[in-house]
N, C-alpha and C positions, 0 to 999 in steps of 0.2 A: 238407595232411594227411600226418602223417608218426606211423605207429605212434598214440598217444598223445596225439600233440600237434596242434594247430592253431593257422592262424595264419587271421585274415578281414581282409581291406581292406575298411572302409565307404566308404559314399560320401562323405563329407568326406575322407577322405583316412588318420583315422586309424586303426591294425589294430591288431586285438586278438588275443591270444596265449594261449593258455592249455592244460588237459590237458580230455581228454576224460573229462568226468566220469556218472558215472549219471544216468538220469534222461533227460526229452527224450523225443520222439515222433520216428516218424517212419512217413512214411504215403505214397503214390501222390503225393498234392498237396501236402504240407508237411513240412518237419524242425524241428523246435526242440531249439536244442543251449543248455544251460546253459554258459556260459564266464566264469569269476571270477565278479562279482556281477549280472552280466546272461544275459539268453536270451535268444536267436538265433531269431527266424525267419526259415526260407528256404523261400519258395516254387517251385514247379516251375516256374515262367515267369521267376527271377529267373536260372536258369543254362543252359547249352542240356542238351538231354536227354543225353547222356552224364556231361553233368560233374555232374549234380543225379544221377543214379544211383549216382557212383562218391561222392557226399555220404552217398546213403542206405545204401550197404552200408557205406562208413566209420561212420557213426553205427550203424549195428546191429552191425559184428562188429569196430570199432576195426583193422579193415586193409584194406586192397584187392587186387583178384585180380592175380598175378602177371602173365595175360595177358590180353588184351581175348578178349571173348564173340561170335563169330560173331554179327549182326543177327537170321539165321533160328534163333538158336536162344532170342533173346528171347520 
């Protein structure tokens, strides 16, 4: 995830590339990102819990925090 853009490796091997576009949920347990003619679901058990939260703040605010977040201040 880079500004705009994203890239996902499936599990067959092939990645999909695309811009981040409107649209999509994103919730506690799941993110659905539209990407070209498909949509993405990613559930919270598919990434470990750091890397599916910095999913969900990229899909809500299209960047990520400069720094990481103290645990206790989770």
């Amino acid at each position: 995830m880079l500004g705009d853009r994203l890239a996902v490796e499936l599990l067959n091997g092939e990645t999909l590339t695309g811009e981040r576009q409107a649209g999509g949920h994103v919730s506690r347990f799941l993110v659905t990102l539209p990407v070209g003619k498909r949509t993405l679901l990613i559930t919270s058990d598919m990434l470990s819990p750091p890397e599916f939260r910095r999913l969900r703040l990229w899909a809500l605010w299209g960047r990520l925090p400069r720094h990481s977040v103290a645990a206790e201040q989770l």
